[in-house]
C-alpha positions as a Markdown table, in Angstrom:
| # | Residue | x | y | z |
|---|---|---|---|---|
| 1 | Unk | -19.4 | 60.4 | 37.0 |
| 2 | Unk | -21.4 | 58.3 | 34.7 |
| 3 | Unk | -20.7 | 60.8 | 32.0 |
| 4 | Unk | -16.9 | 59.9 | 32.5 |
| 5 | Unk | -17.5 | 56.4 | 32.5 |
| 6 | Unk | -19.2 | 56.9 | 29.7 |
| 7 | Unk | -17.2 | 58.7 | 27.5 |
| 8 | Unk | -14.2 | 56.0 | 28.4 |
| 9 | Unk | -16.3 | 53.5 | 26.7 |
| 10 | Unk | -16.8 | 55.2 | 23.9 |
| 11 | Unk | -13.1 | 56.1 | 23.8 |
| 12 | Unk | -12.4 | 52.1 | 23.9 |
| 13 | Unk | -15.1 | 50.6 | 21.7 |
| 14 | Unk | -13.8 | 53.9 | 19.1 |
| 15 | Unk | -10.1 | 53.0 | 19.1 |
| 16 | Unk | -9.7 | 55.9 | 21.9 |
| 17 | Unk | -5.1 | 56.4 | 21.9 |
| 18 | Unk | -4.9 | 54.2 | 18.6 |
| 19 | Unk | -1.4 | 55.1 | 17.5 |
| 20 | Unk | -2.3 | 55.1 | 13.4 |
| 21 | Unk | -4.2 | 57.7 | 11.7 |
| 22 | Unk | -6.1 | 55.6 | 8.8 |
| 23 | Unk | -6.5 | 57.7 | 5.3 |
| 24 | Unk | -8.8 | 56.9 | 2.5 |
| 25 | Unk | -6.8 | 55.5 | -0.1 |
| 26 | Unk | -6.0 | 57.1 | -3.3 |
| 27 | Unk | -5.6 | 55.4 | -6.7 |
| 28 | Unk | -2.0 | 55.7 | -7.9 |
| 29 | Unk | -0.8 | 56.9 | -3.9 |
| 30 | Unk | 1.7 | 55.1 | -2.4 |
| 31 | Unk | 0.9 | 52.5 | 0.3 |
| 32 | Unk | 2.9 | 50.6 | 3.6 |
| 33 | Unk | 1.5 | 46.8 | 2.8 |
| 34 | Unk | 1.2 | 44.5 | 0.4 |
| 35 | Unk | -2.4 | 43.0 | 0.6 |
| 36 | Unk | -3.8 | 45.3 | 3.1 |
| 37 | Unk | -7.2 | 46.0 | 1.9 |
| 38 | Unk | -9.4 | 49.3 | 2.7 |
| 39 | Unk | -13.1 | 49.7 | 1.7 |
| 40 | Unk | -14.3 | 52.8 | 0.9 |
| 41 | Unk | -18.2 | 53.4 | 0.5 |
| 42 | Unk | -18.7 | 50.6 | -2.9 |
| 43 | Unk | -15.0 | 50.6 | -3.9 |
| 44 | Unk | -12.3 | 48.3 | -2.5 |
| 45 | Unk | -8.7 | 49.3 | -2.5 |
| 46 | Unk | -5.4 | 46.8 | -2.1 |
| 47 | Unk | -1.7 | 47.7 | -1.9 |
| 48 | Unk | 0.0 | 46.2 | -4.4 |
| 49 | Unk | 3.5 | 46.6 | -6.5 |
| 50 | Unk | 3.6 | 48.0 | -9.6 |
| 51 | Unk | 7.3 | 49.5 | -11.1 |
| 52 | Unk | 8.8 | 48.5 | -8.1 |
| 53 | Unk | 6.8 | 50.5 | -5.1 |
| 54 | Unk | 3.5 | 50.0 | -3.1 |
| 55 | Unk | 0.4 | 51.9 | -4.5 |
| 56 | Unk | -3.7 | 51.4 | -3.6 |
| 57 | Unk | -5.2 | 49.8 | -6.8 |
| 58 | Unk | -9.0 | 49.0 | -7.5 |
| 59 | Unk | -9.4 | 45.6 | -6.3 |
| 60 | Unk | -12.1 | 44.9 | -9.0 |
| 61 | Unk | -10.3 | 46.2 | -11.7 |
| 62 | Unk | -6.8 | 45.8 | -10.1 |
| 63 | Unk | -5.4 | 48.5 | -11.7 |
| 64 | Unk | -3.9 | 51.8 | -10.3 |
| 65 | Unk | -5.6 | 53.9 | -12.9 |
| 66 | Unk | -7.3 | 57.2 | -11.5 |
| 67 | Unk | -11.6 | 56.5 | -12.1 |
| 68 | Unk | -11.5 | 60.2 | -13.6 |
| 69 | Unk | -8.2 | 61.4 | -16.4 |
| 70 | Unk | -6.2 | 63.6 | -14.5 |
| 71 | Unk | -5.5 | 67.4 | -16.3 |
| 72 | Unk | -3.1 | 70.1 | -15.5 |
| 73 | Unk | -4.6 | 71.9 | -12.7 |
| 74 | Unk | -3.3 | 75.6 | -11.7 |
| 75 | Unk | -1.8 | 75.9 | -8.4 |
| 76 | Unk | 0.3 | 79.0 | -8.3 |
| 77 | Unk | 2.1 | 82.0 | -10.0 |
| 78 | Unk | 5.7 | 81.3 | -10.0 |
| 79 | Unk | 6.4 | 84.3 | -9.1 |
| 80 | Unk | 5.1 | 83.5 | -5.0 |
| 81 | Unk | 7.8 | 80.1 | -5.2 |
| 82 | Unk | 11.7 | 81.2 | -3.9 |
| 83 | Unk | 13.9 | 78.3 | -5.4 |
| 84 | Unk | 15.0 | 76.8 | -1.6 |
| 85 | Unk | 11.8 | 77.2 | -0.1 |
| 86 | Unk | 9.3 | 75.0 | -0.1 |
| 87 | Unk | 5.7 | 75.4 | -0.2 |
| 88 | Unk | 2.4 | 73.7 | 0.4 |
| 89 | Unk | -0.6 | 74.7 | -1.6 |
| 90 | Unk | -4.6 | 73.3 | -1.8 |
| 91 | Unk | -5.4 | 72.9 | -5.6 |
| 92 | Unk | -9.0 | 71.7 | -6.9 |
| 93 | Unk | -8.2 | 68.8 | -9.3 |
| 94 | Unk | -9.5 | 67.8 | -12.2 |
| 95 | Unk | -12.6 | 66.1 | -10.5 |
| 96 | Unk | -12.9 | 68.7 | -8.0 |
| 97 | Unk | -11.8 | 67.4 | -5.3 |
| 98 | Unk | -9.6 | 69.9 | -2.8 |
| 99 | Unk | -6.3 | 68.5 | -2.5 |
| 100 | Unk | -2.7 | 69.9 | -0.7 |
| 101 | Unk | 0.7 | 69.9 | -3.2 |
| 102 | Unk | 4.2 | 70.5 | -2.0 |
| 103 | Unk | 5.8 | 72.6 | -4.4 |
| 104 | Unk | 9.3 | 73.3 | -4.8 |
| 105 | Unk | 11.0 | 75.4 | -7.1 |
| 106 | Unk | 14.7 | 75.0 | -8.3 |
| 107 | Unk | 17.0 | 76.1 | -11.0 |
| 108 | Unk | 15.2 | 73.4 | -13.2 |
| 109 | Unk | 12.0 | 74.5 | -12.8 |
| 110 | Unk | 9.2 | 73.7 | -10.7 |
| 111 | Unk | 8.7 | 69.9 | -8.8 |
| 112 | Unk | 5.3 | 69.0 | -7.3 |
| 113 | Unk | 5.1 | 66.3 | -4.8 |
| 114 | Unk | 2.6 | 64.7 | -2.6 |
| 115 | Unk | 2.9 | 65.9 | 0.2 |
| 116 | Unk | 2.0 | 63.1 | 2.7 |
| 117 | Unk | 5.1 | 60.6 | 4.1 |
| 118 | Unk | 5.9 | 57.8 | 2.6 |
| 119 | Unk | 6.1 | 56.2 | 6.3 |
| 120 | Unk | 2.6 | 56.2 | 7.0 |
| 121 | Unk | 0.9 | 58.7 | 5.1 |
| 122 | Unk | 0.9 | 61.5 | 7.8 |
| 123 | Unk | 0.9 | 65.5 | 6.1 |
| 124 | Unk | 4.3 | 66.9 | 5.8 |
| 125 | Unk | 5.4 | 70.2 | 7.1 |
| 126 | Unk | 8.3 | 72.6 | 5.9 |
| 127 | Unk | 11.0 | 72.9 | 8.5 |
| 128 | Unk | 14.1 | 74.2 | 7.0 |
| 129 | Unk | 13.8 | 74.3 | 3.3 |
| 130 | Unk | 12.9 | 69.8 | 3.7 |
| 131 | Unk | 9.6 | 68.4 | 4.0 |
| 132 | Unk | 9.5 | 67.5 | 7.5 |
| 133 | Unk | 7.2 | 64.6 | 9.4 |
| 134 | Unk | 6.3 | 65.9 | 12.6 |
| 135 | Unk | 5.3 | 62.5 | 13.5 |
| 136 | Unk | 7.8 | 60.3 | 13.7 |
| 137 | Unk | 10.4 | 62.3 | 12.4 |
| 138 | Unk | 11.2 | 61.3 | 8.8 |
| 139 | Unk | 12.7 | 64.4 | 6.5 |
| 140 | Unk | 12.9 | 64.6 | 2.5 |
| 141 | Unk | 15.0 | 66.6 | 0.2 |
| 142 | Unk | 12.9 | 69.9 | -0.1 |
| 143 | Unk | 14.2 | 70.1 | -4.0 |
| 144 | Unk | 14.2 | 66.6 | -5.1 |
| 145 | Unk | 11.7 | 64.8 | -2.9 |
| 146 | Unk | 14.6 | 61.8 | -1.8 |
| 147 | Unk | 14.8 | 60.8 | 1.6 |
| 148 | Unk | 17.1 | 62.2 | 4.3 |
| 149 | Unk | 16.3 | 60.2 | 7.1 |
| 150 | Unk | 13.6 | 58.0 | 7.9 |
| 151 | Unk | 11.7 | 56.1 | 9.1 |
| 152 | Unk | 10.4 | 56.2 | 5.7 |
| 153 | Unk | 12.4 | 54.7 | 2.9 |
| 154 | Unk | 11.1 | 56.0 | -0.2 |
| 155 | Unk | 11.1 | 59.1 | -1.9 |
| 156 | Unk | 8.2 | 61.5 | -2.1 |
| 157 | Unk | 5.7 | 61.0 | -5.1 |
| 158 | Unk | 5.7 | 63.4 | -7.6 |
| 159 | Unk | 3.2 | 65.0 | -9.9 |
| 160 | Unk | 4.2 | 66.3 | -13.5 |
| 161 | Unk | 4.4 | 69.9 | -14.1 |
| 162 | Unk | 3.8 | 72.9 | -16.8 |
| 163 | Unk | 4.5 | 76.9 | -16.4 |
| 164 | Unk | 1.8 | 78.3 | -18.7 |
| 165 | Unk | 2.5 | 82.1 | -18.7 |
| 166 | Unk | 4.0 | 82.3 | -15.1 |
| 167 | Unk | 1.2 | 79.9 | -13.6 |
| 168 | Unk | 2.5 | 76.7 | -12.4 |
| 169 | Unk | -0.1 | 73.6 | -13.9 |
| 170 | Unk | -0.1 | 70.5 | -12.0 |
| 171 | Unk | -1.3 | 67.1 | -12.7 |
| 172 | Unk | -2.8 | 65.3 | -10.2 |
């Protein structure tokens, strides 16, 4: 019994059935509100608009330059995309760091997208040849990143890509 207890104070005092998922910022990432601030470790991040859309600066420096410059990164042979079907993949950028890409090939080429919704942030799926949010139910173009329906209102952000030999390069 006291365990229980317990364990539903911890659940309250912890934000036990909190309805948002909060994500570390990222540099350059889109955000949902202008002026929200979020601290990570030294470092202070605030949404605010630059070219029209919400993205996490540096708060000291208040720009929305990545710390490290960002190089093509392999991700995949081209040869494992079908043009359709979208695909999510875990690259190692150019600082190391493990991070997932939606990748979609089409008779253009190869697009590379973040593949976190532009609602909230939560990690896309594929359902269907779209990017799907399995949380509140928002779906994006699978070739061209746009918005089908939402809630979220803007399109998916996208990362520039290279084929180098039949190895798709992003930069992240």
């Amino acid at each position: 019994m006291f365990a229980l207890c317990a364990a539903g104070v911890v659940g309250l005092v912890g934000g036990f059935g909190s309805s948002e998922a909060v994500a570390s910022p990222v540099l350059g990432e889109a955000c949902v509100k202008k002026g929200r601030t979020r601290k990570v470790g030294k470092r202070t991040f605030v949404c605010r608009e630059r070219n029209g859309q919400l993205v996490w600066v540096n708060k000291k420096a208040g720009s929305s330059t990545p710390v490290s410059s960002a190089k093509p990164v392999p991700a995949i042979e081209l040869n494992e995309l079908v043009i359709g079907t979208p695909k999510i993949v875990i690259v190692t950028d150019s600082s190391g760091m493990k991070r997932y890409v939606g990748l979609s090939r089409t008779a253009g080429g190869v697009i590379a997208f973040d593949p976190k919704c532009t609602h909230l942030g939560y990690q896309l799926e594929v359902s269907g040849g779209e990017w799907y949010c399995d949380y509140h139910g928002s779906r994006f173009d699978g070739g061209t990143g746009s918005v089908i329906t939402g809630p979220a209102r803007t399109s998916l952000r996208r990362y520039p890509t290279e084929d180098r030999a039949g190895t798709v390069f992003v930069t992240i």
